[in-house]
C-alpha positions in Angstrom: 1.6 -15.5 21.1 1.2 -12.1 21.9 -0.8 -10.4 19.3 -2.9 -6.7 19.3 -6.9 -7.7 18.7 -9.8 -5.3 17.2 -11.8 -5.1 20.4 -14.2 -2.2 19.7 -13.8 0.4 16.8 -12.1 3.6 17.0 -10.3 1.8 20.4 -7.4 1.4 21.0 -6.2 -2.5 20.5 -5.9 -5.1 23.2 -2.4 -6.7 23.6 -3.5 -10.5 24.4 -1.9 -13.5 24.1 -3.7 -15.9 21.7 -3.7 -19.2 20.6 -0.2 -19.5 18.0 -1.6 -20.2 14.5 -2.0 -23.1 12.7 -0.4 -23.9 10.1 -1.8 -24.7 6.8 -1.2 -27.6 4.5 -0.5 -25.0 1.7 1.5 -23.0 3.5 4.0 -21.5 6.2 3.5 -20.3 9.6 5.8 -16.8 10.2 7.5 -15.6 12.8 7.4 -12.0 12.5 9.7 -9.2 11.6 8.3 -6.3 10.9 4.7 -5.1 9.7 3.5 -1.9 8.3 0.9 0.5 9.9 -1.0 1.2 7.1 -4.1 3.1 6.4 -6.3 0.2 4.9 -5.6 -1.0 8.9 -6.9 2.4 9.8 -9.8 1.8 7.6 -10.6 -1.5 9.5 -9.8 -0.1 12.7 -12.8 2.2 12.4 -15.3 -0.4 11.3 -15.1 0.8 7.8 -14.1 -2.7 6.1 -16.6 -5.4 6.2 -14.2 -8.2 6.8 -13.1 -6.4 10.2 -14.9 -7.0 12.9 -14.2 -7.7 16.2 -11.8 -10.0 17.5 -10.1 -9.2 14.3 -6.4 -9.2 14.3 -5.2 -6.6 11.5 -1.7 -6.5 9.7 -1.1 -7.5 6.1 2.6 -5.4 5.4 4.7 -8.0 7.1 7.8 -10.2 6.5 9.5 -12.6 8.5 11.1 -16.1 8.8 9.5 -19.6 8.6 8.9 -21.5 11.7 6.8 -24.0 10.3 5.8 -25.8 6.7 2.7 -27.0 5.6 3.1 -30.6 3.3 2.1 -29.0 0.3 4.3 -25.6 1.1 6.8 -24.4 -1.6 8.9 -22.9 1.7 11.1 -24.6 4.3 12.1 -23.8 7.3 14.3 -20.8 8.1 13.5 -19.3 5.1 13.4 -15.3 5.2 10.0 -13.8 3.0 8.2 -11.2 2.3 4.4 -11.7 1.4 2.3 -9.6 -0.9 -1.1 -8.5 0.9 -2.8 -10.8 -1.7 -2.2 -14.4 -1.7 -3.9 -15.1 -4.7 -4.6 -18.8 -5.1 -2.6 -20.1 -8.0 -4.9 -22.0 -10.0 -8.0 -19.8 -10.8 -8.2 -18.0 -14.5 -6.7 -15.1 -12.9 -3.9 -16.4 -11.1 -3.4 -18.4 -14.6 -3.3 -15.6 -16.4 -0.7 -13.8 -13.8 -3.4 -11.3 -12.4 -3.2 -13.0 -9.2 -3.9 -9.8 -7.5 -7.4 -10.1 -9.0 -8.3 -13.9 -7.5 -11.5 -14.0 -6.5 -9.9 -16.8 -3.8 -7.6 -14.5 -2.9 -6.7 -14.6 1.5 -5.6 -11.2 2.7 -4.5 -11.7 6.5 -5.4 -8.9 8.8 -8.8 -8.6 6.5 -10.7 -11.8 6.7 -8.1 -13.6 8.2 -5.7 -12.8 11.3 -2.9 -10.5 10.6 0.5 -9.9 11.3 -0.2 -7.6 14.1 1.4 -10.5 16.4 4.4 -12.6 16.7 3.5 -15.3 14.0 0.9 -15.5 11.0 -0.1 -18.1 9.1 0.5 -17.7 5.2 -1.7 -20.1 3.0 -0.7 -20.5 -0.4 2.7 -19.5 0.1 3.9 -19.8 -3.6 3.2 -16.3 -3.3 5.8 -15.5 -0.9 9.4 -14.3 -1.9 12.9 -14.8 -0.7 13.6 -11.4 1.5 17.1 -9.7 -0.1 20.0 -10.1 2.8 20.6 -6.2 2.5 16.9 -5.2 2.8 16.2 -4.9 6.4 12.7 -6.3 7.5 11.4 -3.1 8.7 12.0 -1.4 5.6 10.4 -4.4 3.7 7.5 -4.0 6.0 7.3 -0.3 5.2 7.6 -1.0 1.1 4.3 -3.4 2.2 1.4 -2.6 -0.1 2.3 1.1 -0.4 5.8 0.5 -2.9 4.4 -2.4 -4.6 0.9 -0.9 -5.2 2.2 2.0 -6.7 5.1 0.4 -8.9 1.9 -1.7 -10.5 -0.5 1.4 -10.8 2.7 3.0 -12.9 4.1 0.2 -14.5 0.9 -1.7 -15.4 -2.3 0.2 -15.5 -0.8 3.6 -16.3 2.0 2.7 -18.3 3.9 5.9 -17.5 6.5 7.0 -20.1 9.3 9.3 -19.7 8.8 13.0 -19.7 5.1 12.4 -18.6 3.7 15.0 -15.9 2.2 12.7 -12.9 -0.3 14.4 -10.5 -0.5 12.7 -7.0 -2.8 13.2 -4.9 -1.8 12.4 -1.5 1.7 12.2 0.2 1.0 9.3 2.4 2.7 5.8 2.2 1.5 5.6 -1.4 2.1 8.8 -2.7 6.1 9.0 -1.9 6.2 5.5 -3.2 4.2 6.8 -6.5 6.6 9.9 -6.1 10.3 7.8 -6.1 8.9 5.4 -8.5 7.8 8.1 -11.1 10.6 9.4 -10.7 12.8 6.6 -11.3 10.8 6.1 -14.7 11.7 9.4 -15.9 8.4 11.1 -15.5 8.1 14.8 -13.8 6.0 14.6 -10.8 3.1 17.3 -9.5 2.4 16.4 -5.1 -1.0 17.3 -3.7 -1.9 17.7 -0.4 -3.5 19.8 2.7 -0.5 19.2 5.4 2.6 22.0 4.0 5.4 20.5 5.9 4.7 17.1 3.2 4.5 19.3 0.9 7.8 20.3 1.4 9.4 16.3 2.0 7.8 15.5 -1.2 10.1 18.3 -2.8 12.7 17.3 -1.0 12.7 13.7 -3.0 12.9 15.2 -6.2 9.2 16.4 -6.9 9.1 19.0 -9.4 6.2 20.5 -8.4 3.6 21.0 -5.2 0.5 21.9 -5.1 -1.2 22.8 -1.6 -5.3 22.0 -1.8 -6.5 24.0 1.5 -5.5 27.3 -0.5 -5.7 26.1 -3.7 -7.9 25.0 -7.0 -6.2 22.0 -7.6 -6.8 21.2 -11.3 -6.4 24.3 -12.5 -3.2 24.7 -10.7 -1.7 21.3 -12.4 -2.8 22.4 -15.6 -1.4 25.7 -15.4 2.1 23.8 -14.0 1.8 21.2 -16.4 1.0 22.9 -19.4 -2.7 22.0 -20.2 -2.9 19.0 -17.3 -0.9 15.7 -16.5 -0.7 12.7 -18.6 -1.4 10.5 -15.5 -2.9 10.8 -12.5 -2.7 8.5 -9.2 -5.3 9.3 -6.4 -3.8 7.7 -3.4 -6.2 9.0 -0.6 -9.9 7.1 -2.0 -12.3 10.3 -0.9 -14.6 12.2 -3.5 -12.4 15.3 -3.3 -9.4 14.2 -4.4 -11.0 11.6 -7.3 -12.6 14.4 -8.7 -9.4 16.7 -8.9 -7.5 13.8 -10.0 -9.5 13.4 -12.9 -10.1 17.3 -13.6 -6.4 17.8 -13.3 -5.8 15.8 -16.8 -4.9 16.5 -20.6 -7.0 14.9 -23.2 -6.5 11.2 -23.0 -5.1 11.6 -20.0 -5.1 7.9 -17.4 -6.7 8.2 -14.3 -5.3 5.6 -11.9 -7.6 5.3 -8.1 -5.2 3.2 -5.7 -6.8 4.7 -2.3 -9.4 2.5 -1.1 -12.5 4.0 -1.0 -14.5 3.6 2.6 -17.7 3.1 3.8 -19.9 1.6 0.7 -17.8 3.0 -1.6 -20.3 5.3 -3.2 -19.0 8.8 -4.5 -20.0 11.1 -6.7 -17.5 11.9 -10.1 -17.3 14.0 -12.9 -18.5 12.6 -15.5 -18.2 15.0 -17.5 -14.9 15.3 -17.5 -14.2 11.9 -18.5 -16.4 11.9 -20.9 -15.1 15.2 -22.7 -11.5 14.8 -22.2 -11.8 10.9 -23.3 -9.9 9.8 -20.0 -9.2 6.0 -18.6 -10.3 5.5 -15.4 -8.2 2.4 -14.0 -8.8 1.1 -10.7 -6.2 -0.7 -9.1 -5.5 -2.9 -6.2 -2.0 -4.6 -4.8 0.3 -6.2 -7.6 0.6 -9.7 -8.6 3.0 -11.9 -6.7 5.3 -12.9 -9.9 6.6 -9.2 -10.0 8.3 -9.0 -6.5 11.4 -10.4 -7.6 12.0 -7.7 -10.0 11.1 -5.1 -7.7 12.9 -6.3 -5.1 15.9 -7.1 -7.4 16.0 -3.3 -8.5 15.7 -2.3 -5.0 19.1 -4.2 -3.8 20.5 -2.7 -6.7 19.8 0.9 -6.1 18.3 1.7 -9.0 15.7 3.6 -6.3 16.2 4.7 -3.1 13.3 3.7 -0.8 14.5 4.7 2.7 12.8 7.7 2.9 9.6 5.6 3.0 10.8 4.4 6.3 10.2 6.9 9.3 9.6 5.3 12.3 9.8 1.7 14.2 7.4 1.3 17.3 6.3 -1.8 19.4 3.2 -3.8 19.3 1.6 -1.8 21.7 2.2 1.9 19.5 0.3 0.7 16.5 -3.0 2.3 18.3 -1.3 5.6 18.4 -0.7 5.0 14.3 -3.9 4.1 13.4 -5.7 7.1 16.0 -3.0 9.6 14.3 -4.5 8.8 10.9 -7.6 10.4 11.8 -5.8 14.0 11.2 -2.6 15.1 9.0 0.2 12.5 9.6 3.9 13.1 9.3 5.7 11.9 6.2 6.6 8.2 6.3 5.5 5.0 7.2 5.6 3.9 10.7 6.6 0.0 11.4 6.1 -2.5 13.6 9.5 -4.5 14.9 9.1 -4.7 18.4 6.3 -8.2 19.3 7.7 -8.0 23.3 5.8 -5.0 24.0 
């Protein structure tokens, strides 16, 4: 199969054909769709994820149709799915418990095992895959990848975001519009941060009440002075010491931190404190969303109780996820950029 490998960091990949997967007793063998360019990938791309290395095929933001079933799969074939990035295990006290996006078994293809960067992936434990909706396309299902679903569980589950709520979000990438159209949905009124203007102004254009630009800006005091005294939630989307700090400084008393952007390198930063501890915040850390909630997401979706499309920007081939991941290193446009084309 044709698939685009992790050669050398910061490089651009290598379209190779590779052996086709095999498939797994506990699981399905996909062809693939569509899969999302995401920034996690850019993360690995640059050597920052320790289960990337090279040879490493990236791509967990993918959907598709089964060409192959494992004896012990819960899939047949023909089947159209989506996957959540986590394949949590099914039988561990989390899974049990229906945290599944917290299994310490978990397999996350394209980080510690090969992606969906290439024509077929192999999906263990795929009682964690859903039935794709016939009037979601796959490339906007690959675009809602971890981006939609890790933000509908940051607001649903962690923060537990009422209506009338102010929510701050810092970042406008994949996971901030989803955070924005979600919040949004739920009633809240929603404060955008971010550096790039012309982001600024999409995220206003989808119904943000507020924006808040941070390379002319203080960026807490400006929410608090929008919101009245500081939001009721905030969602940092981007995982850098900047914006987690602003995120939490930007909040009322009691007020719910939630950090979805994955922190790189070691993960070390430095944060206030002091703020949390005078203000009494929550701090929730958050990461994907566990596989029994897709159904009602997606099922809400069909519906069109949100709109989602705006997520979707651009499709490319195989060969233009490089020039995704290298763009990442500066301001991107708005939207998420998809894989559909395998051939090239």
């Amino acid at each position: 199969m044709r698939a685009a490998v992790v050669r050398d960091f910061h490089a651009d990949l290598s379209i190779e054909t590779v052996d086709d997967p095999v498939c797994p007793d506990n699981g399905v063998v996909l062809e693939v769709a569509a899969c999302g360019v995401c920034r996690s990938d850019f993360h690995g791309w640059t050597g920052e994820h320790p289960k990337v290395h090279c040879g490493s095929i990236l791509g967990h933001e993918y959907c598709g149709t089964v060409v192959e079933a494992g004896p012990q799969a819960k899939h047949a074939i023909g089947d159209r799915l989506i996957a959540p990035f986590i394949l949590g295990c099914g039988d561990c006290p989390a899974c049990r418990t229906g945290a599944s996006n917290t299994c310490e078994h978990a397999i996350v293809p394209g980080f510690g095992a090969p992606g969906a960067y290439a024509e077929f992936v192999a999906v263990p434990f795929d009682h964690n895959l859903v039935h794709l909706p016939k009037t979601l396309s796959p490339a906007l299902a690959a675009g809602l990848g971890c981006r939609v679903t890790t933000a509908w569980h940051a607001l649903t589950d962690r923060a537990a975001v009422r209506a009338g709520e102010w929510v701050a979000i810092h970042g406008t990438g994949g996971i901030g519009l989803s955070a924005l159209l979600l919040a949004k949905m739920l009633g809240a009124r929603v404060v955008v941060v971010d550096i790039v203007a012309d982001k600024l102004t999409h995220a206003l254009s989808l119904g943000a009440d507020a924006a808040v630009n941070a390379s002319d800006s203080d960026v807490p005091s400006a929410i608090r002075d929008i919101t009245g005294g500081g939001a009721q939630v905030s969602i940092e989307a981007l995982g850098i010491a900047a914006t987690t700090n602003a995120s939490l400084e930007c909040l009322a008393t009691l007020g719910r931190h939630v950090h979805v952007g994955m922190p790189a390198g070691d993960g070390m930063m430095h944060v206030n404190m002091r703020a949390i501890y005078a203000k009494q915040l929550a701090f929730y850390g958050t990461r994907g969303m566990p596989s029994w909630k897709y159904p009602t997401l997606l099922d809400m979706i069909e519906r069109g109780d949100v709109d989602l499309s705006p997520m979707l920007d651009r499709e490319v081939a195989l060969s233009g996820a490089s020039a995704e991941l290298r763009a990442m290193k500066g301001p991107t446009p708005p939207g998420t950029a998809v894989i559909t084309d395998f051939s090239q």
